[in-house]
Every structure is written in C-alpha cells, then in structure tokens.
N, C-alpha and C positions, 0 to 999 in steps of 0.2 A: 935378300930382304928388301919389298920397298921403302923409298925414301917418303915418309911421308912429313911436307913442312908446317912445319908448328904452325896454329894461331893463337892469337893472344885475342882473346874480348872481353871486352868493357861491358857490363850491365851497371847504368846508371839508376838504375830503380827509379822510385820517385821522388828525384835529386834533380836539381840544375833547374835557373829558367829557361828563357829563350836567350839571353845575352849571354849567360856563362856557359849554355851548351855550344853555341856558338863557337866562343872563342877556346874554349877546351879543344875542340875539334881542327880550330885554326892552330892549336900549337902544338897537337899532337901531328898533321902533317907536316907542320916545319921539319917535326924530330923525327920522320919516317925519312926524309926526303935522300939520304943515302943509307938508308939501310936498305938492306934484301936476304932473302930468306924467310922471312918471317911473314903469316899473312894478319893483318891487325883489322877488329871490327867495333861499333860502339852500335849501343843498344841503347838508346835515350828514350825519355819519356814518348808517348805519341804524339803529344800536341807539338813536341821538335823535331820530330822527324822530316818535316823538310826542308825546312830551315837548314839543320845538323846536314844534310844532303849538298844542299848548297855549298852550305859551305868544304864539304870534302873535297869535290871540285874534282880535279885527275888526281888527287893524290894517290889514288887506287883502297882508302882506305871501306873497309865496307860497314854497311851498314843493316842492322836489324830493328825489329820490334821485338818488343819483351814478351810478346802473346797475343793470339789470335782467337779467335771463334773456327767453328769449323764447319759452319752452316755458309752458303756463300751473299746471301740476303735474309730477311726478315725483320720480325718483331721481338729482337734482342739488344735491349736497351742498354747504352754504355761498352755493347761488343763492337768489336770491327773485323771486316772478313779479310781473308789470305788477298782478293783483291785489291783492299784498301790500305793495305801494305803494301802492297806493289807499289801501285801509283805513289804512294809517300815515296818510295825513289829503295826499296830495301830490296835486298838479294835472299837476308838472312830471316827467321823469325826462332827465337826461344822459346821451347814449349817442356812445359813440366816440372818447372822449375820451383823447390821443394816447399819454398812460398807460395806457388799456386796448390799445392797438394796440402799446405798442412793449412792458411789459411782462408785457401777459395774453396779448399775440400773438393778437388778435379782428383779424379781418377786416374788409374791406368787407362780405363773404357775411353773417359773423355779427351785423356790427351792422343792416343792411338785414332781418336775421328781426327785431332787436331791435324797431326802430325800426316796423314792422310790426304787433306785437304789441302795443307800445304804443299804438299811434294806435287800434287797434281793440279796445282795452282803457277808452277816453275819457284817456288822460295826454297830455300834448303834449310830444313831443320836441324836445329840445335835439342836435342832429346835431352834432359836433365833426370839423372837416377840418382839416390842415394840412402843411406840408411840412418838412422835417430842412434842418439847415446844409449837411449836402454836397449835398442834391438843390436845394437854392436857390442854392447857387456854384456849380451843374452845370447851371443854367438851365431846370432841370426842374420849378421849381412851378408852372407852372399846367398841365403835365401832368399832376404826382402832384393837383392840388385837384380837374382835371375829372376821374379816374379814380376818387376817393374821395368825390364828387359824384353821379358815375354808379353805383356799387359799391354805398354807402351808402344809394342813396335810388329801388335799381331796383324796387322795391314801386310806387311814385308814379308811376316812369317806366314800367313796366307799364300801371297803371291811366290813364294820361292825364291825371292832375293831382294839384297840392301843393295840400294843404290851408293857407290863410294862418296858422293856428297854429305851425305847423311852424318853429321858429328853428335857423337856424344860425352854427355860431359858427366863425372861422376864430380857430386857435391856430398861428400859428406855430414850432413846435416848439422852433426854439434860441431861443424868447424866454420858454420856460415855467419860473420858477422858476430865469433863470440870473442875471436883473437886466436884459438886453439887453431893448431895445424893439424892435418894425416902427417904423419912423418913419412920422408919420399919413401922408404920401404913401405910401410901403410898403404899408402896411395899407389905405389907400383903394382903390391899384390892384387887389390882391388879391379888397376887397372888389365891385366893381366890375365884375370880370372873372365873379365867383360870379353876381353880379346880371343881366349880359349871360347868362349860364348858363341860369340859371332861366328868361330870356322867351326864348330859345332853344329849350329844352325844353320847356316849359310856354306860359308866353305874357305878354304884358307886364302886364296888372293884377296875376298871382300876382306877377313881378319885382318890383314895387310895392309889394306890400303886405308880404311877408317878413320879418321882421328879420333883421340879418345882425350878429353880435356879434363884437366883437375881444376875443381873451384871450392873454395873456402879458405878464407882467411890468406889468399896467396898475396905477399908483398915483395918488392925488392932484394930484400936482405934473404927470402926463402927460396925464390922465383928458380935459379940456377939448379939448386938441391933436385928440385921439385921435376927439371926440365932433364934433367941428367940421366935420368931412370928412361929404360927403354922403350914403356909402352903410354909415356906421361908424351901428348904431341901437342901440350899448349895449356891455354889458362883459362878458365870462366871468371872474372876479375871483379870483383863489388866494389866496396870501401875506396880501394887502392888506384881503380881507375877514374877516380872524380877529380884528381888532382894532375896536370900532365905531367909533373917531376914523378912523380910515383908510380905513376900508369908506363911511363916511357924509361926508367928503371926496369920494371918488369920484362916489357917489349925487348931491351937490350940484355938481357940475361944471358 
C-alpha cells in the first residue's frame, strides 16, 4: 500500500486581518520547525495572501486561496483568476467547498471549469464533497458524494486520469461549524467509499495515492481518532485553525 503523508489545512474564511494573519502564520512555523511527516497549508482571506506568503518564508508551510474563477481574464467583478493566485505566491486553491455550493449556489458544472483551470494553470486542487443532514437521514450520501464526485471532477473523467496531486476533502455538511463530528467510523466509510470511487474510475495506484481529507468540526481532542482510520490522510480545519495552540494541536495529532 502507498504511504500517502497527511496534510493538515487551515481555511481561515473570512477571519483574521492583515496583522493577526501575519502572526498566526509566524507561529505556526515556529511550531512546524521540527516536525516532519506532516504536510501543513493555510488558506487566508485574498486580500492576505501575500503578506501571509511572506511571512511563511522557508518554513515549507503552503499556501492557498479559498476560491477561484475559472475564466483566466474579464468582466468578472469581485472574481480572480487561477493566475492571480499564483502570483499572490499560492501552490494550493480550494474549490467547492459546501459554502460555495449552498451559499454561492456553484455547481458541480461550475466547480469542474474551476477545478480545470486550475490544474492547467500549475495550482493543485483542493475538490470539497459532501452531503446535508436531511440527505444523510435520507440515506442518500453516497449518492449525493458519487454525483458530486462525478459532476466535480468530469474534466479528469473525460480525460482518463487523476492527477495524484489532486486532494480531496469530504466535509460533511452538518458537521461544518455546528460543533457535530462524523465519528471516525462515519468518516472512514465515507472515506473509503470515495477511494473505492477513484480505482473504480480511474484505477487502483491513482486510489492509492490520493489524499482524501476530513473536515468538519475537526479539533485537537478528535484530530487523532479521526487520523487513525486508514483512508482519513489529513484535515480540512475551520474554526480550530484560527488559533495556532489549536491549529498546531491538530497538526501534532
């Protein structure tokens, strides 16, 4: 079986100014500076991202945007393209995430141009799936994961393969920001089922190699549980990464 090493990311949403993302960033790589094994990313607003870049510095810590456009120029006001992410200094961009689907109302269609444009732009995507409380007491998530699976990533399924950069991260939807967990069995099978997906689709080295991250409501005290289960390969982190004792708890799991 490959080894594949965990990440831990930080989505800051629209949290932190420019002074506190700053030094969030500054004291999360104090607390990287003998760890290994682990790969660690922060997601901060736009208007910090290069600042937050700066200040990463060599720590190796990476960086994203929380969302992109998928057009590479125009008369889209308030967007910024896979480019303008670059240049802000990012490797990474998050697309799909259950916030932009429930309230930007972005499709599968539109995050699949997103997700498109980033890959062919050199960013690596961060794919965000997951399913709602009533579709889950309606016994429909692993139909809403393989439709948003399918929807999300028909570029790849088009072309005949996932690139192993490519991470995706299942969010639970009632576990984001409500305080509820997946309990790591929860979240194993989920995970699990995505994995069976992929070599399905694709074929069993890409299932291998993939990371498939859990996010919702993950803290310190769960973070281990969570990471323990075989096909859980890291964290999509809200709340818990705005604070670096909390965020770097996690990280150290």
């Amino acid at each position: 079986m490959t080894e594949r090493k965990p990440l831990i990311a930080g989505n800051w949403k629209m949290n932190l100014n420019l002074d506190q993302s700053t030094a969030l960033v500054t004291s999360i790589s104090a607390g990287i500076k003998d760890l290994s094994g682990v790969d660690v990313l922060v997601a901060p607003p736009y208007t910090n991202l290069f600042a937050v870049r700066q200040a990463i510095g060599n720590s190796g810590i990476l960086l994203a945007a929380q969302n992109m456009h998928w057009e590479k120029e125009g008369a889209f006001t308030g967007e910024v393209s896979a480019q303008m992410v670059i240049e802000a200094g990012c490797s990474h961009v998050i697309l799909g995430h259950s916030e932009r689907r429930s309230l930007f109302k972005e499709t599968d269609e539109m995050i699949d141009s997103k997700v498109m444009a980033a890959f062919l732009a050199g960013l690596k995507p961060i794919v965000c799936i997951g399913e709602t409380l009533a579709e889950r007491e309606n016994g429909k998530t692993f139909e809403v994961i393989r439709n948003q699976l399918k929807g999300s990533l028909k570029y790849f399924i088009d072309k005949g393969s996932l690139p192993a950069h490519i991470t995706l991260a299942y969010e639970p939807v009632w576990a984001i920001g409500t305080g509820r967990t997946a309990t790591p069995e929860q979240a194993q099978e989920v995970h699990l089922f995505i994995r069976n997906w992929i070599k399905e689709t694709f074929d069993k080295n890409t299932s291998d190699q993939i990371r498939i991250l859990y996010g919702g409501s993950v803290k310190p005290d769960n973070a281990s549980d969570l990471m323990s289960k075989p096909d859980i390969d890291g964290a999509l982190v809200g709340g818990a990464s705005l604070k670096a004792d909390s965020f770097m708890g996690i990280i150290r799991f």
